[in-house]
C-alpha positions in Angstrom: 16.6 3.7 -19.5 16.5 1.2 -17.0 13.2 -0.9 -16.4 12.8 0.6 -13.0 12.6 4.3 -14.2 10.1 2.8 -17.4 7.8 1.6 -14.7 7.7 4.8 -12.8 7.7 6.9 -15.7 4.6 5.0 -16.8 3.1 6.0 -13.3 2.7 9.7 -14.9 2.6 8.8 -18.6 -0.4 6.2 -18.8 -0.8 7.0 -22.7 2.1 5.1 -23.0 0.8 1.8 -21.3 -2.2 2.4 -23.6 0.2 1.5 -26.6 1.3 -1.6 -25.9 -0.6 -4.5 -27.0 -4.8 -4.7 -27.4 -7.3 -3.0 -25.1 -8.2 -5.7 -23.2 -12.4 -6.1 -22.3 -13.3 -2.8 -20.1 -14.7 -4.8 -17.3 -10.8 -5.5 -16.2 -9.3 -2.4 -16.7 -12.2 -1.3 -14.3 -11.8 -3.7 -11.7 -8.1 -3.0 -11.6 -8.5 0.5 -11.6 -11.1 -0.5 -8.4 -8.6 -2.8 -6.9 -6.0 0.4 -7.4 -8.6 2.3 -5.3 -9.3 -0.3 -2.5 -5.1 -0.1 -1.8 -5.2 3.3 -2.0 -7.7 3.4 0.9 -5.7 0.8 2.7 -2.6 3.6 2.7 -5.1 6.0 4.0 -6.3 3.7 6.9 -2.8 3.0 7.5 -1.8 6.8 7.6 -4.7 8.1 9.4 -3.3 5.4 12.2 -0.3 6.9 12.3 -1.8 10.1 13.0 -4.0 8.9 15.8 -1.6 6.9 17.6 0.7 10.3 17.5 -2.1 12.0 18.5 -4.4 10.3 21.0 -2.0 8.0 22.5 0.1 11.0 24.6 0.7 8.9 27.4 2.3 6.7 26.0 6.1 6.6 26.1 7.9 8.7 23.3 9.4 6.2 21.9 6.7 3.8 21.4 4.1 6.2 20.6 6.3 7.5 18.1 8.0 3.7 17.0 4.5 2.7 16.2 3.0 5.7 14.5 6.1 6.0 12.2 5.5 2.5 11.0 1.8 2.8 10.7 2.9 6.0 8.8 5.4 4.0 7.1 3.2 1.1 6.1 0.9 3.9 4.4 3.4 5.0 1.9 5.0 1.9 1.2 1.0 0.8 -0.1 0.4 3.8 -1.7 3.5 3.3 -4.2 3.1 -0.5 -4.0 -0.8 0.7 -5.2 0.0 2.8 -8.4 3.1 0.0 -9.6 0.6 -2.8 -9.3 -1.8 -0.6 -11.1 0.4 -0.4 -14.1 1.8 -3.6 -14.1 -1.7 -5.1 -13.6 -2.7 -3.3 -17.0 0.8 -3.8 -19.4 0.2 -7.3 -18.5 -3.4 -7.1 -19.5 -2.5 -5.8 -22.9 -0.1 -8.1 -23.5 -2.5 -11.0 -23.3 0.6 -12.2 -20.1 -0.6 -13.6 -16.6 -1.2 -11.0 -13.9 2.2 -10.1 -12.0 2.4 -12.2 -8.6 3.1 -10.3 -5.4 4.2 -11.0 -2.3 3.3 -7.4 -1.1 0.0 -8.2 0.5 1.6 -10.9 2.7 4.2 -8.5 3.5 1.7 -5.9 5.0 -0.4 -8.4 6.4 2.6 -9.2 8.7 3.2 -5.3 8.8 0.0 -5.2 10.7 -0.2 -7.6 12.5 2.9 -6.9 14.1 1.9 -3.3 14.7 -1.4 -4.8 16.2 0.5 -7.0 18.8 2.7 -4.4 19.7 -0.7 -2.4 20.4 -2.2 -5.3 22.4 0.8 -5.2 24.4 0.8 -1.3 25.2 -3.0 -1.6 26.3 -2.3 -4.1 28.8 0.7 -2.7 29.9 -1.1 0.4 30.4 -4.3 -1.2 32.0 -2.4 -3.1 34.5 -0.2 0.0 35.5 
């Protein structure tokens, strides 16, 4: 089995990351499992975007209504996943006594946004000036 499905497989099985190694002290395992939660909200925010921009934002063009909200909407799943992986990598390296797995996925999605939020910027005062 490849160590792509493992890690997804461990999304749904999390007995099996309890196996591996020692329980490390509670107070870690709780503040990743609260970290795992503030992505998770993140996604939300990110999705409910989408929504409103599809939504609220009918005057605006079709395809950058639609550009933007499908990114936004994008951006939301992307973090969700990225949320539950990090969760479980987070705690198998825990166990294991290793040093926490280094991401680059928060820089990612901080460009993510910020992108998104200039192309917003630009669509208010193109619409303000028209």
């Amino acid at each position: 089995m490849s160590e792509f499905v493992r890690g997804v497989r461990l999304w749904f099985v999390p007995e099996e990351v309890r196996r591996e190694g020692k329980t490390p002290d509670y107070r870690f395992s709780l503040a990743n499992e609260r970290t795992f939660l503030a992505w998770l909200r993140t996604a939300l925010a990110l999705v409910g975007g989408g929504f409103a921009v599809d939504q609220f934002l009918p005057d605006l063009r079709g395809t950058w209504r639609v550009g933007i909200a499908l990114a936004l909407l994008g951006a939301g799943v992307l973090c969700a996943l990225r949320a539950v992986n990090h969760w479980v990598r987070c705690e198998r390296a825990m166990r294991r006594g290793e040093d926490l797995p280094a991401s680059r996925f928060p820089a990612l999605l901080g460009v993510v946004v910020a992108a998104l939020a200039v192309a917003m910027v630009v669509v208010v005062l193109v619409r303000w000036e028209g």
